[in-house]
N, C-alpha and C positions, 0 to 999 in steps of 0.2 A: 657167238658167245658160248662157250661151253657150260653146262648146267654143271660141269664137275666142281668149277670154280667154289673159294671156301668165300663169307664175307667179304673180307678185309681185299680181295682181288674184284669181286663183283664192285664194291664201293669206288670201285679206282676205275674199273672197263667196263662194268656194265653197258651197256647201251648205247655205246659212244659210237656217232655217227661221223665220217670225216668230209669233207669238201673234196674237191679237185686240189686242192691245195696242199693236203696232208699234214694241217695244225696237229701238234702235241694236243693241247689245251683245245676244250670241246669250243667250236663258234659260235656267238650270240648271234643268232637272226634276227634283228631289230627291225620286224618289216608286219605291216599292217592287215597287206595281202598278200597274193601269188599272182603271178601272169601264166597266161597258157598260150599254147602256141597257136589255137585256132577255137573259133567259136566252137567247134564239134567238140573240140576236147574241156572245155570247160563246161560242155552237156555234160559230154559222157563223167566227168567229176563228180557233180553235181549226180547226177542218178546214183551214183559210188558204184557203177562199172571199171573204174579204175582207180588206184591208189593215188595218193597224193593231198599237198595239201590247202586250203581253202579260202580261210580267214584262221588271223592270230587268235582270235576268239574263238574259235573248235581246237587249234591246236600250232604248233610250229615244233620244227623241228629240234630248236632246243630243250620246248618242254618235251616234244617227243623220248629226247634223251635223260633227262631226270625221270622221266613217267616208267620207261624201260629199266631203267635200276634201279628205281626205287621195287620195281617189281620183282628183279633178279633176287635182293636179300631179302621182302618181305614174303616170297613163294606164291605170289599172286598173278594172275592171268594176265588183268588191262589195271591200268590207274589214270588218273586223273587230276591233274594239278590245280591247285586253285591260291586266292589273292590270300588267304590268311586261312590260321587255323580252325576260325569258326565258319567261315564257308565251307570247308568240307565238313564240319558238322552238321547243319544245315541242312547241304544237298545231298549227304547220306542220308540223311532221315526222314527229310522231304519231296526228297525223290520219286519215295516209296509209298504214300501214303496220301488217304485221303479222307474228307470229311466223313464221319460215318466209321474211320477206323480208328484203333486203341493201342498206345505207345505203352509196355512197363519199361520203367529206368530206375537206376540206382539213386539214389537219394544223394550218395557223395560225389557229387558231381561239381566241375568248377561253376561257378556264377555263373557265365556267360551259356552255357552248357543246359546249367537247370532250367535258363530261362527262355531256351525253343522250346524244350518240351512241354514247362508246367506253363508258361506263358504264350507265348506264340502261338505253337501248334491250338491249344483251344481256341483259339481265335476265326480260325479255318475249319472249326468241329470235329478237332482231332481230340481224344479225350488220352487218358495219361494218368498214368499210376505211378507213384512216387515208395519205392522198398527201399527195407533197410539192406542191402545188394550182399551182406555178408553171408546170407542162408539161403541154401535153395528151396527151401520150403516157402519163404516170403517170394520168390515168384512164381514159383510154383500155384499162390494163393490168388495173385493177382491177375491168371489167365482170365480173360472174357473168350466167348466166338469169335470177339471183332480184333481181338489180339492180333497184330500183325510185325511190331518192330519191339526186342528190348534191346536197350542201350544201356553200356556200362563205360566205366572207367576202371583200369585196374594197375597198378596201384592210383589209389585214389586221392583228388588235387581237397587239400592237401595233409589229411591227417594219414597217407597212404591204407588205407585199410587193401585187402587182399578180395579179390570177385573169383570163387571159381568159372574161368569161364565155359569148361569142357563142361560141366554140369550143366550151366544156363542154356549152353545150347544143344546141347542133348534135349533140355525140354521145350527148347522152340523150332525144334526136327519134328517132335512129335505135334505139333498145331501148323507147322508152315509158315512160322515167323521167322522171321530174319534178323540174328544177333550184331549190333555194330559196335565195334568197342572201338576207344581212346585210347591210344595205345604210347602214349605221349609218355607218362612216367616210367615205365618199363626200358622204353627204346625198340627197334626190332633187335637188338644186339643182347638183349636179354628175353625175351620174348615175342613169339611168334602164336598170335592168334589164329590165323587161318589152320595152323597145324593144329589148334588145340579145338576146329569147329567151329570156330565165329565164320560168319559171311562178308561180313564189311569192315575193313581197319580204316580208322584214319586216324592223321598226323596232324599237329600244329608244327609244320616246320623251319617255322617261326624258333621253335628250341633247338633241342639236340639237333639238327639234320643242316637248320644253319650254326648253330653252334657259339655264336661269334657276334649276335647284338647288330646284325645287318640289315636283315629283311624280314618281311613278313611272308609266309607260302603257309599252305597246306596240302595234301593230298588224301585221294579217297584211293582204296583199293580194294579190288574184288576178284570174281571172275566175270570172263567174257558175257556168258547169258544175261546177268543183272545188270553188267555197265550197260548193253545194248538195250536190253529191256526197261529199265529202270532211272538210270543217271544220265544216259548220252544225251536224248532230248532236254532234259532239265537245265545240263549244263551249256548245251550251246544254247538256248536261248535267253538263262537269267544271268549269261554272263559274269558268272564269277572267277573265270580265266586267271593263271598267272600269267606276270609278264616274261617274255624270253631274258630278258635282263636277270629276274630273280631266279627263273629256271637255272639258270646259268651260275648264280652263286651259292643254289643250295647245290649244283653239281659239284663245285670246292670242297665246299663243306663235307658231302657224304665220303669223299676222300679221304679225311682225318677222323671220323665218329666213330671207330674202332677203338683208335687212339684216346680218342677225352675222354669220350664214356669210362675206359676202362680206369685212367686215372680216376675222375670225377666220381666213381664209384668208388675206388679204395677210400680215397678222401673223405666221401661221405663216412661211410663205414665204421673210420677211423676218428670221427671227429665223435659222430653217436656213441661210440666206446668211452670216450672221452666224456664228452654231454653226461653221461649215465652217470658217471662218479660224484659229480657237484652239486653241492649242496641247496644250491642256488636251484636247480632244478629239479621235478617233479617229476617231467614224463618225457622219456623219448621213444621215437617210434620209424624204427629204419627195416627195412623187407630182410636185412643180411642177419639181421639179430637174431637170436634163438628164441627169446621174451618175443616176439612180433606177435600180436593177436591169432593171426593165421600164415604162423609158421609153415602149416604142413602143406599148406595151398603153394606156399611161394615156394618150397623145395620143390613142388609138381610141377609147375608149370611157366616158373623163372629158372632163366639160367645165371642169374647174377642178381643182386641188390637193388639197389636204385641210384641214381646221383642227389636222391633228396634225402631229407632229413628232416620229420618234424618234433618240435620242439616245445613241451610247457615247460615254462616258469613260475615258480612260487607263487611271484609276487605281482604277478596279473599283469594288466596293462602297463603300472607303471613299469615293473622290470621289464617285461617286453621292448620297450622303449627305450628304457636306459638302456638295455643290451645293445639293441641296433644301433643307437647313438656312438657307444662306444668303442662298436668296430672299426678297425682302421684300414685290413685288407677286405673286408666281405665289404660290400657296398647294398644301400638299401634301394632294393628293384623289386616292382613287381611280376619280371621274368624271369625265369629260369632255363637251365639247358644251357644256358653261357659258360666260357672259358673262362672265365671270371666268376667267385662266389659270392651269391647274391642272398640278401636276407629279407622276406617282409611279413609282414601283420597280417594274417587274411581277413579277420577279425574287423578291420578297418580300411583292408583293398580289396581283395581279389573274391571279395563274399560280405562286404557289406551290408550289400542288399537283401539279405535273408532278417529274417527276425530272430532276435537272439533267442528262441524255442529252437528253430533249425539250425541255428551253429550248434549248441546244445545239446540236439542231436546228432550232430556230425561231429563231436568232438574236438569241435572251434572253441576254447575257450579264448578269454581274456589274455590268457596269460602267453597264448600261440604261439608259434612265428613257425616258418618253413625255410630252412635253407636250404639253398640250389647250391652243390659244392662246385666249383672251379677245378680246374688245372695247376694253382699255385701247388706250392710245395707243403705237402702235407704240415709239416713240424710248423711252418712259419703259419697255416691256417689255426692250426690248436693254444699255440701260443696267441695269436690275436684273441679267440672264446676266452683263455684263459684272464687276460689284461681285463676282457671287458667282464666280464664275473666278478674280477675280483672287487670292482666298481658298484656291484649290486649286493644289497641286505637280503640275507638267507633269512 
């Protein structure tokens, strides 16, 4: 594979391994185990004197091939596939760490996200500091000795706020912590954390990477020293493996994510521009905007917007409501990164669980909602906001 290769060629050849056969299309290995040809040789396997591979649970050759391209455009060493996107949150985090040690993270984090570190992880006498991730002074504040992992999201799920991450970790070089960021709302197509000094990315590729409302995956990435040191044992023995099936379909998908993303982000863009003018709304909050809180962060260290878009309304909960009710092309999901635009509450899904003090602070009002833009066609998306606006009291 040549390192010269731009994206959009890596997404398509990465990694791609071929059979005796010489498929176009990469092959699902649907196989549990491997055979060898002699007791000596599935010693010498097993000692890792020789290559190859073992059980589908450490690995197979299809996840080999998602694992290898997703590495190609994320600039990463080794990765690691797993069943959904919060197992690779997870066994990034948990990999590394143990009773006795101390996680900071960003306060805007999704649900699921907040609730390894503030919840979880103490349970195993991991302790965990909770910043407001916008200023590096507030981590700055929160080192202890026992500091050992921050974790952030950036753009963040789902009021997108902005995280320098070259600052964060610049000050977890100076203690010996290790930066893991979510790299989920960016995409790698607009950001690239290991270039900016993170240690650890990982994906829910579940969104953008499948694209398409199929599957669930995740992946962790890093370099070679940490996966071996840190993630390889965790992951072959707590088993959070994806299958060569879904390997195989986010291999599709990374295919075309040049392609969506780039509409999916005009679209957002374009609707935010829109959003901003009506009356009906209060606040919108998109990375491509000039108004964006932290502007100068996202010209640093994004190369493009976002595919999302968050959004108050006036009139709280109940417009909230009506809005989504009134869409006829967006459809109300609690996922995003689909080829289809989707709209939801977090307020009421995807961050219930907090107490309205912490949406409050995270900038979760009543009045929320988040849309994931789609692939439709721009004009036909702004005319549907527009229909459904006109249904809601200013």
């Amino acid at each position: 594979m040549s390192k010269t290769w731009r994206p959009a060629t890596q997404l398509v050849h990465g990694g791609t391994l071929r059979s005796q056969y010489g498929e176009t299309s990469e092959a699902i290995y649907l196989t549990q185990g491997f055979v060898y040809d002699s007791a000596e040789a599935a010693e010498a396997r097993f000692k890792g004197e020789t290559e190859g591979y073992i059980y589908a649970r450490y690995g197979s050759p299809t996840n080999d091939m998602f694992e290898k391209r997703m590495c190609a455009m994320e600039g990463a060493e080794e990765a690691r596939a797993t069943a959904s996107g919060m197992a690779a949150v997870a066994a990034a985090i948990l990999c590394q760490v143990k009773a006795g040690d101390h996680i900071v993270a960003a306060r805007a984090l999704f649900g699921s996200c907040r609730w390894v570190v503030e919840t979880l992880a103490p349970k195993y006498g991991i302790e965990c500091t909770l910043v407001d991730g916008r200023y590096l002074e507030n981590w700055e504040k929160a080192i202890r000795p026992n500091t050992k992992v921050f974790f952030l999201e950036s753009p963040t799920n789902p009021t997108l706020e902005v995280v320098d991450i070259a600052g964060v970790a610049k000050l977890a070089n100076q203690i010996g912590a290790k930066v893991v960021v979510d790299n989920v709302f960016a995409t790698p197509i607009f950001q690239k954390p290991l270039e900016l000094g993170a240690h650890i990315v990982v994906y829910s590729a579940t969104k953008h990477i499948d694209g398409q409302g199929r599957s669930l995956g995740g992946v962790i990435l890093s370099d070679t020293e940490w996966v071996n040191e840190h993630l390889q044992d965790y992951y072959r023995h707590t088993g959070p493996a994806m299958s060569p099936f879904t390997a195989w379909t986010l291999l599709k998908g990374l295919e075309t994510l040049p392609l969506r993303v780039k509409q999916q982000s005009e679209n957002a863009g374009k609707i935010a521009d829109f959003l901003a003018e009506q009356k009906q709304v209060a606040k919108v909050i998109y990375p491509g905007r000039k108004d964006h809180p932290q502007a100068d962060i996202v010209a640093k260290q994004m190369k493009g917007g976002s595919t999302l878009v968050a959004i108050e309304l006036k009139g709280g909960k109940e417009a909230a409501f009506a809005l989504q009710n009134a869409l006829e092309i967006v459809k109300i999901s609690n996922n995003l990164g689909d080829a289809k635009s989707l709209i939801t509450h977090p307020a009421t899904t995807t961050h219930k669980n907090l107490t309205d003090e912490a949406r409050a602070e995270l900038g979760i009002s009543p009045g929320t909602v988040r849309l994931s833009a789609g692939i439709e066609d721009t004009d036909d998306l702004i005319e549907d906001f527009a229909q459904a606006l006109s249904k809601i009291k200013a």
